[in-house]
C-alpha positions as CSV (number, residue, x, y, z in Angstrom):
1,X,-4.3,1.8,-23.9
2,X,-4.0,4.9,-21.7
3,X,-8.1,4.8,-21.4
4,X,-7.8,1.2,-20.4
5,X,-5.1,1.5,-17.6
6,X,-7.9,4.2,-16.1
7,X,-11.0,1.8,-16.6
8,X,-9.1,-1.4,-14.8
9,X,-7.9,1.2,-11.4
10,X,-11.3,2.8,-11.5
11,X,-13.2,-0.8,-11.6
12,X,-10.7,-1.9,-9.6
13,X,-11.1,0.6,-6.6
14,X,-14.9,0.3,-7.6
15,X,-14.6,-3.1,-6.3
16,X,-12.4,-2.3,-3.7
17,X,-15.0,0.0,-2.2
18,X,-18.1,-2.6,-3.0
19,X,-16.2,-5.3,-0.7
20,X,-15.2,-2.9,2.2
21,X,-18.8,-2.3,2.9
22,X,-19.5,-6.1,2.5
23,X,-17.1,-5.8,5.6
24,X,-19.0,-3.9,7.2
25,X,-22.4,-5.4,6.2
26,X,-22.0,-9.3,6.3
27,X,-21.0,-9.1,9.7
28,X,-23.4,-6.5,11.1
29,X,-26.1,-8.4,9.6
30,X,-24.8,-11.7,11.2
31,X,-25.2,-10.2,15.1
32,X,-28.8,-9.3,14.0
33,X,-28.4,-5.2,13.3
34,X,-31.0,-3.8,11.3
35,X,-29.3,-2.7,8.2
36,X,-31.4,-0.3,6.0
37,X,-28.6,0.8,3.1
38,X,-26.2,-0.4,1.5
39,X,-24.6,2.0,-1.0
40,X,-21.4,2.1,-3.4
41,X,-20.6,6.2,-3.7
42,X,-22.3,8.9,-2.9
43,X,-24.7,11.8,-3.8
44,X,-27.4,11.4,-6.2
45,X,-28.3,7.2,-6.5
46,X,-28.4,6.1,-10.5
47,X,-29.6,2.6,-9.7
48,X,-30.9,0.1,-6.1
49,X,-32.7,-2.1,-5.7
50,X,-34.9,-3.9,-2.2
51,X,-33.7,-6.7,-0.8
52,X,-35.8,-7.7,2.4
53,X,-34.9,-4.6,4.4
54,X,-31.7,-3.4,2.7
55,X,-31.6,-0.9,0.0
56,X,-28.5,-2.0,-2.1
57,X,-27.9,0.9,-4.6
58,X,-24.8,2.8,-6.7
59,X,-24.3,6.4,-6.4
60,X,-23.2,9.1,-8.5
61,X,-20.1,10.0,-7.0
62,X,-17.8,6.8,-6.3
63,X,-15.5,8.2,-4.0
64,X,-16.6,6.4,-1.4
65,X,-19.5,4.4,-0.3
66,X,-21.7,3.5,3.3
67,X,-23.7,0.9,5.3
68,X,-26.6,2.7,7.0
69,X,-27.1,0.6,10.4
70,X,-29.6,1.4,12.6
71,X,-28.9,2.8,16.3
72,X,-25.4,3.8,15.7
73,X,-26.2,6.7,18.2
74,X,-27.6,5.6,21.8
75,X,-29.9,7.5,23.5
76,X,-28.7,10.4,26.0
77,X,-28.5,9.0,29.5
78,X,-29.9,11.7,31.6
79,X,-27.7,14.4,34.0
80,X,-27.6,13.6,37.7
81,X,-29.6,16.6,38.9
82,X,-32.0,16.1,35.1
83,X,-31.8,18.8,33.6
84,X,-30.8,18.9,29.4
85,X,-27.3,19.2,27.8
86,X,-27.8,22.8,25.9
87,X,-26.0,24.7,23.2
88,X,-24.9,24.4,19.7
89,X,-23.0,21.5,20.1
90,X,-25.4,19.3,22.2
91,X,-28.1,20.3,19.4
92,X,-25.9,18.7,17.0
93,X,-26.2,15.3,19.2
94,X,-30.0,15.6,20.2
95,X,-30.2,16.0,16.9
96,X,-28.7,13.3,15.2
97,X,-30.1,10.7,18.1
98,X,-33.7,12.3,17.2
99,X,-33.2,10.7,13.4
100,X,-31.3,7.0,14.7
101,X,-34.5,6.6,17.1
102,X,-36.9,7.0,14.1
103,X,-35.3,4.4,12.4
104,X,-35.6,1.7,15.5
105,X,-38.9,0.2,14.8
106,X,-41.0,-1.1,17.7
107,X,-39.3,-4.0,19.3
108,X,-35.9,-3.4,17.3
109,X,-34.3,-1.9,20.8
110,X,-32.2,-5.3,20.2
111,X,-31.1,-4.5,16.6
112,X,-29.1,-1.4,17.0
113,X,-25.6,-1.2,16.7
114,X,-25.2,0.8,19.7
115,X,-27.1,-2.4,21.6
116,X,-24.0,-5.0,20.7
117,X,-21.2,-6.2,22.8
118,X,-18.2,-4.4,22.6
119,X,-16.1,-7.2,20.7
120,X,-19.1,-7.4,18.4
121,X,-18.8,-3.8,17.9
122,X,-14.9,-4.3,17.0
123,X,-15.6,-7.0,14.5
124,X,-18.5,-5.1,12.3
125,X,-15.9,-1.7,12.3
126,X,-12.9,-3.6,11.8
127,X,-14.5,-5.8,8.9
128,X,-14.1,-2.9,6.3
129,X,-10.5,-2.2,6.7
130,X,-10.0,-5.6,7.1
131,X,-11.3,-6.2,4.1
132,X,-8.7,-3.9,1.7
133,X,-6.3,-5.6,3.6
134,X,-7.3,-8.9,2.5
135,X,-7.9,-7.6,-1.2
136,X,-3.7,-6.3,-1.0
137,X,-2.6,-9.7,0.0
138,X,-4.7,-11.5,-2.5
139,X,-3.5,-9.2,-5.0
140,X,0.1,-9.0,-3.7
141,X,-0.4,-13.4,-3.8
142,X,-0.8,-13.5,-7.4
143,X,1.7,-11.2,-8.4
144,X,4.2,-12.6,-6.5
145,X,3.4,-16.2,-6.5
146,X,1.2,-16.6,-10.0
147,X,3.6,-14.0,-12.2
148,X,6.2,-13.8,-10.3
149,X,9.2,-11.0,-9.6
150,X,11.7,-9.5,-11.7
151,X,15.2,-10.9,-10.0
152,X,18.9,-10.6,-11.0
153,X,19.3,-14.2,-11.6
154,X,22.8,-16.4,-12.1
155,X,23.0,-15.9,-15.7
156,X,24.9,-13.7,-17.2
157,X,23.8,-10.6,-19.6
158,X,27.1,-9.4,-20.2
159,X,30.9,-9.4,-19.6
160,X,32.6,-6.3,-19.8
161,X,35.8,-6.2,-22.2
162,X,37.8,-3.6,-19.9
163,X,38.3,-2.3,-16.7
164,X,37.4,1.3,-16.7
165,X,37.1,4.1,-13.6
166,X,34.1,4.1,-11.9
167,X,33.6,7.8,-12.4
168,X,34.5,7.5,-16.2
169,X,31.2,6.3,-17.2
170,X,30.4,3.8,-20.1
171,X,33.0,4.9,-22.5
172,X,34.4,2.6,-25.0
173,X,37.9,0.4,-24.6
174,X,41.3,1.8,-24.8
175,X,44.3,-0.3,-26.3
176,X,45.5,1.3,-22.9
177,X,43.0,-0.4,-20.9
178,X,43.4,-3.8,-18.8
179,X,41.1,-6.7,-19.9
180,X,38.3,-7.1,-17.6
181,X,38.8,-10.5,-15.6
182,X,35.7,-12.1,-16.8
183,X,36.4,-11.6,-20.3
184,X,40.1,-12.5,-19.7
185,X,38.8,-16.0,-18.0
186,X,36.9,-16.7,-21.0
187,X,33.4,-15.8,-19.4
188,X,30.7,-15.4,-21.9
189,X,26.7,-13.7,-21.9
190,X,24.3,-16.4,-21.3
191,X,26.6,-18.3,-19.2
192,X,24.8,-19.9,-16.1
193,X,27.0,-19.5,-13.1
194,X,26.8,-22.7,-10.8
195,X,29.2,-22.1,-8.5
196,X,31.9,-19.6,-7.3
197,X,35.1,-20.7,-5.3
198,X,33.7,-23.5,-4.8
199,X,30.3,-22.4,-3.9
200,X,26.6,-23.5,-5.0
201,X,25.1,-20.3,-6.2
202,X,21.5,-19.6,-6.9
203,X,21.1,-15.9,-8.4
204,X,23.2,-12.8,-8.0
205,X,23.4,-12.0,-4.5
206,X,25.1,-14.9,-4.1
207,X,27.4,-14.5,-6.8
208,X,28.7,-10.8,-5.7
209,X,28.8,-12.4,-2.2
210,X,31.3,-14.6,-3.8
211,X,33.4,-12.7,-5.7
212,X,33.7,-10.0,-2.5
213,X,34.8,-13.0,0.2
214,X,37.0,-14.8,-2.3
215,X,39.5,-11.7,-3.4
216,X,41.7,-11.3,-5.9
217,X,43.2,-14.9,-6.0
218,X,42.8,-17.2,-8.3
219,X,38.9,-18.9,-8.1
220,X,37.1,-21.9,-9.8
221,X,34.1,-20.9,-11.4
222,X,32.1,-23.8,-13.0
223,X,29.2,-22.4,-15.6
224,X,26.7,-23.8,-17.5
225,X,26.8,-23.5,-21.2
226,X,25.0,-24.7,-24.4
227,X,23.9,-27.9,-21.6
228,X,27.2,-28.6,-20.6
229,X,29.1,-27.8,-17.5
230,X,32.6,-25.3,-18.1
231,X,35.3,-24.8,-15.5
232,X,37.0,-21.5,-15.9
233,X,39.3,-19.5,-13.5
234,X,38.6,-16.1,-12.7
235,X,41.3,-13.7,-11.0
236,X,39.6,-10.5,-9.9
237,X,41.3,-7.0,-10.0
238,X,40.9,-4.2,-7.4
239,X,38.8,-1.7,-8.6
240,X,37.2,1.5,-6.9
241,X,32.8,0.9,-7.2
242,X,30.4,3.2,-5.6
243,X,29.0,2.0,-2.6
244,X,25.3,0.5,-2.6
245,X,23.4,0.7,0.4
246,X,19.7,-1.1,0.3
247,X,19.4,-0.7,-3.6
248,X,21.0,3.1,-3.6
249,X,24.4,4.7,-4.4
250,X,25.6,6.3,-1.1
251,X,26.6,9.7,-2.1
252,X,28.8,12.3,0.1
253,X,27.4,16.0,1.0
254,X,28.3,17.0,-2.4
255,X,26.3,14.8,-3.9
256,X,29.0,13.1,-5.4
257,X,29.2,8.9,-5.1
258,X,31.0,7.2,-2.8
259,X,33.6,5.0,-3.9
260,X,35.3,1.6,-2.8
261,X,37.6,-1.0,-3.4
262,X,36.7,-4.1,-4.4
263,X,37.3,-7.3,-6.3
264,X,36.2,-6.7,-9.4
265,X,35.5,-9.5,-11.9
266,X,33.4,-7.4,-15.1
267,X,30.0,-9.7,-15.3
268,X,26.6,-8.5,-14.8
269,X,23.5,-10.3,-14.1
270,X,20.5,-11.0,-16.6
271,X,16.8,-10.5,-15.2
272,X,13.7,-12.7,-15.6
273,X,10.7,-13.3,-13.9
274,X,10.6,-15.8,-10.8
275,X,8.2,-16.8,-9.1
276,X,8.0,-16.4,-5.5
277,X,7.5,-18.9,-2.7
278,X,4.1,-17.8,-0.4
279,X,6.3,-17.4,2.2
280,X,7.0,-14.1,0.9
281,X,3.8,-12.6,0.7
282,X,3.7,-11.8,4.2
283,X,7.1,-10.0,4.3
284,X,6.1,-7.9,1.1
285,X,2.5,-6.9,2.6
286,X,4.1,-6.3,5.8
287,X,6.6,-3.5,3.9
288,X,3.7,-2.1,2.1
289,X,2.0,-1.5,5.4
290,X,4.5,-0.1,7.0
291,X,5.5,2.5,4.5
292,X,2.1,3.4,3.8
293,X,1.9,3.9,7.7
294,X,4.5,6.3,7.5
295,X,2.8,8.6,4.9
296,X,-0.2,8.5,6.9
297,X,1.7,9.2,9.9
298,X,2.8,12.3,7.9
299,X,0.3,13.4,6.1
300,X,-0.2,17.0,5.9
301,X,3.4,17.7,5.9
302,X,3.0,15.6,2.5
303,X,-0.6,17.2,1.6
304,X,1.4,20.7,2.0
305,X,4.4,19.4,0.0
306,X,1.8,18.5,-2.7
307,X,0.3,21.9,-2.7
308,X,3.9,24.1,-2.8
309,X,4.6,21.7,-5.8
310,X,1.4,22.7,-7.3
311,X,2.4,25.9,-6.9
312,X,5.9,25.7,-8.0
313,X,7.7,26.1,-5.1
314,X,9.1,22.2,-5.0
315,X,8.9,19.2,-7.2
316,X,6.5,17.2,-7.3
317,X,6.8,13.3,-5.2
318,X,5.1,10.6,-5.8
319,X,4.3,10.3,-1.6
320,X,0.7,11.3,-1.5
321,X,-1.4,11.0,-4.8
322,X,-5.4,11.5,-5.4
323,X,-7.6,9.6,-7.7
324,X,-6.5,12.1,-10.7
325,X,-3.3,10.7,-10.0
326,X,-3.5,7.7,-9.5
327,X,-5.3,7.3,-12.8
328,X,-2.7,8.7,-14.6
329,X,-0.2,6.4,-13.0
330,X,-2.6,3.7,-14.4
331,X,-3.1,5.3,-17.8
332,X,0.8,5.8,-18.2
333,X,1.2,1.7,-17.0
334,X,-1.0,0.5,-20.1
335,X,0.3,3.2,-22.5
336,X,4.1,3.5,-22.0
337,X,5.8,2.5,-25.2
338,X,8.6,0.0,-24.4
339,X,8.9,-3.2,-26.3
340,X,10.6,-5.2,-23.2
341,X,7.5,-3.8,-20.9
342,X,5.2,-6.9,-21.7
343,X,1.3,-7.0,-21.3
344,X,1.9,-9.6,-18.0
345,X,4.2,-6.4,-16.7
346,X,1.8,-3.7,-17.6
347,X,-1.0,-6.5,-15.6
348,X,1.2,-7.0,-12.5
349,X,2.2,-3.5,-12.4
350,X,-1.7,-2.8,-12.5
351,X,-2.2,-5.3,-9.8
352,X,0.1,-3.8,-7.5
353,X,-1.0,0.0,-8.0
354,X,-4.5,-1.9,-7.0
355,X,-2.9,-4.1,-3.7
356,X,-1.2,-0.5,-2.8
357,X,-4.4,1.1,-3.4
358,X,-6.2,-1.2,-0.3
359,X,-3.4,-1.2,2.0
360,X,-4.0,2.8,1.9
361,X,-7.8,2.8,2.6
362,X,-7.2,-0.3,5.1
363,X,-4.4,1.9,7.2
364,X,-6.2,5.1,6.1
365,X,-9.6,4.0,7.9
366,X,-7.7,2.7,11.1
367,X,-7.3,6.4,12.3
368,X,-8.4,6.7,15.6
369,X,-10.5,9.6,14.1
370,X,-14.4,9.7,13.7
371,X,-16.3,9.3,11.6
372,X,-13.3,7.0,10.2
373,X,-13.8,3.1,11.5
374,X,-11.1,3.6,13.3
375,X,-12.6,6.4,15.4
376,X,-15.4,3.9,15.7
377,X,-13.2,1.6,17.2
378,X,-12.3,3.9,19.4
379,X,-15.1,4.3,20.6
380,X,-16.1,0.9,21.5
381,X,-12.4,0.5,22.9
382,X,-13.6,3.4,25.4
383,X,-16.9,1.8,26.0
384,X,-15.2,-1.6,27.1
385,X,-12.8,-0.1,29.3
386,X,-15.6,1.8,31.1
387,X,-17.9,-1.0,31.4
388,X,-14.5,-3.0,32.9
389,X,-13.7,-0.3,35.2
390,X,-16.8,-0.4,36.5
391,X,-17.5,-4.3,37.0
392,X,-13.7,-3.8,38.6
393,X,-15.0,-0.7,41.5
394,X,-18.8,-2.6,41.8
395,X,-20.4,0.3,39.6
396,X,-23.6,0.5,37.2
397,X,-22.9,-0.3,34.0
398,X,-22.2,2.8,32.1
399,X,-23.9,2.0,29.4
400,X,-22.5,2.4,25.4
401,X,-20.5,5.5,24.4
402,X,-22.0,8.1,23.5
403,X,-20.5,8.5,20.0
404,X,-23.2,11.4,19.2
405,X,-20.7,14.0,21.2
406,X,-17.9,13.5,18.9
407,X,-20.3,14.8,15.8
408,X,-18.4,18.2,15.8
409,X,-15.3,16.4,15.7
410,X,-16.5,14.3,12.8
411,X,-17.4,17.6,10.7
412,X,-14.5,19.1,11.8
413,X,-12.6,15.4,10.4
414,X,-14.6,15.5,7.2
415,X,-14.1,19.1,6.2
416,X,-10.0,18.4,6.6
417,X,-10.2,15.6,4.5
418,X,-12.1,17.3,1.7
419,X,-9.6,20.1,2.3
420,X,-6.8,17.8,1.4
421,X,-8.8,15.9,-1.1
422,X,-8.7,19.5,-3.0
423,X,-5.4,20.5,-2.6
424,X,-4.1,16.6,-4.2
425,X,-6.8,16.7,-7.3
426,X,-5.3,20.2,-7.8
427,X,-1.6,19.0,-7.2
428,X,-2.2,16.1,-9.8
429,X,-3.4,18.4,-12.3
430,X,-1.2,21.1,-12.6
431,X,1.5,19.0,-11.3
432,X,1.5,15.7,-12.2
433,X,3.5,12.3,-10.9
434,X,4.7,10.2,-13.6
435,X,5.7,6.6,-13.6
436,X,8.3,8.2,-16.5
């Protein structure tokens, strides 16, 4: 099973990659650019094939993939006083103009990317990212609307048969200890809670809302049991419970949690899968976004974190994760050995690694960094507020960007990323994540 949790992520991000060039080449090929190659990976090609002027092909290296368009650099607009840009770096952009005008056949001046408008320009760099973002929601969609979400619900798994300290753990029941006000009232596991003090309830949250604004008096609680309705009455105790804050135990500087009082009734809730309204789809892709935003934002303080717990000189968090990793994640989803972890959980959970997977390349791609989309955008944001400047002070046109200049940067771009590429392989093989 662990081989097939690696096969569905690595056809999965296969995919993923496939359809974020389609991005890329749909609408390119729509505003008439020549496109030559289309091409899933990179480095040696195993199999393509000719389709009217585009090469469609699959590399040996799927870590990636490209759309060749033609005239993505723009010919060098002269110097006032006409002499030639020299030195290493204007080489670099001579040079790499030299090869894009090779490729513009006679009478395809029109075709080149470099020729469109600037909101054309937008669309075709933007479609790639745009893409993985629309393969998250789709995912995200069907997990959450299809399957559905693990929820504390209004049913009951169990009713405790004693109070007992917070900070005492699970022991068992004293002779010496007070009976739990649930089981004192006669509650029972399976019961379906309806109301509380007089209020509709609908799953948990609304129950522990209930229980905290009604006190310790006396409170009608009308449940649902073997089909028919059952009025008890509950009188919760004060107890001391740790304080939970978004999901987490607040805990002081010594580590130790913090405690509060409270009514305190004994119940807890059962959990089963419900399915979500589409209405919270957007909420849930929205909060993916963002916190993947804030990884990238972060990123080589988390890249350096991955290599001093590589080295052993912190542990190991699950922030920043390669393709080693993330396959493991995946192998350990379809492998793990736990009888309530059902084939539709180990699915989902797949799904999800997936959705997470394209929100990363979609906010990943949007840095304003060549030769990234985004620092394509960039560039055709710059080129637009040139050309408007100049309608707005009577000027010449200023013609496209010329993108060619920022080929040291790109290198420079592309040898980090390998750089970091390295040191999170390494990180997930000496020093693995698990979903354990």
């Amino acid at each position: 099973m662990f081989v097939v949790g690696v096969l569905v992520i690595f056809v999965g991000v296969l995919v993923s990659i496939a359809l974020h060039e389609v991005g890329h080449l749909v609408p390119a090929k729509r505003f008439g650019v020549k496109v030559t190659k289309y091409m899933v990976g990179f480095g040696k090609t195993l199999w393509s094939t000719q389709r009217g002027e585009t090469e469609y092909g699959v590399k040996a290296i799927p870590l990636g993939g490209y759309v060749r368009l033609v005239g993505m650099y723009p010919p060098a607009r002269p110097r006032p006083d006409g002499s030639a840009r020299t030195g290493f770096f204007a080489t670099m952009a001579e040079d790499a103009r030299a090869v894009t005008a090779q490729e513009v056949g006679p009478g395809e001046e029109g075709r080149t990317f470099y020729s469109l408008s600037v909101p054309k320009k937008l669309v075709v760099m933007l479609g790639g990212p745009v893409m993985n973002l629309v393969i998250a929601v789709v995912l995200i969609t069907v997990v959450l609307v299809g399957f559905g979400t693990w929820s504390l619900t209004s049913t009951l798994s169990y009713v405790a048969p004693c109070v007992v300290a917070a900070d005492e753990g699970d022991r068992e029941c004293t002779p010496a200890d007070p009976v739990a006000p649930g089981a004192a009232a006669g509650l029972q596991a399976g019961d379906q809670v309806l109301s509380w003090g007089g209020t509709a309830v609908e799953d948990w949250a609304d129950i522990s809302a209930a229980i905290r604004a009604g006190g310790t008096g006396p409170t009608d609680v009308v449940v649902l049991r073997d089909g028919a309705e059952v009025t008890l009455v509950v009188t919760p105790a004060v107890a001391e419970r740790p304080v939970v804050r978004d999901g987490q135990v607040v805990t002081d500087a010594d580590g130790v949690a913090v405690t509060e009082p409270v009514p305190y009734v004994g119940v807890g809730p059962a959990t089963e899968r419900v399915r979500q309204p589409i209405t919270a789809v957007p909420g849930a892709v929205g909060n993916i976004v963002q916190q993947t935003g804030a990884v990238v934002l972060t990123l080589p303080q988390r890249v350096l974190e991955a290599g001093q717990a590589a080295v052993g000189a912190r542990e190991r968090t699950g922030d920043v994760v390669g393709l080693v990793g993330i396959g493991r994640v995946a192998g350990e989803i379809a492998s793990l050995e736990a009888t309530s972890y059902s084939l539709l959980d180990r699915f989902a959970d797949l799904l999800l690694l997936l959705a997470a997977l394209n929100v990363a390349l979609f906010v990943f791609n949007l840095i304003p960094l060549p030769p990234l989309d985004g620092g394509h955008v960039a560039g055709a944001l710059w080129e637009g507020l040139r050309r408007q400047a100049a309608r707005l002070r009577h000027r010449p046109d200023p013609g496209p960007v010329d993108v060619a200049r920022a080929l040291p940067l790109a290198y420079a771009v592309v040898i980090v990323m390998i750089a970091m590429t390295l040191v999170i392989t390494y990180a997930d093989i000496v020093s693995p994540v698990s979903t354990g």
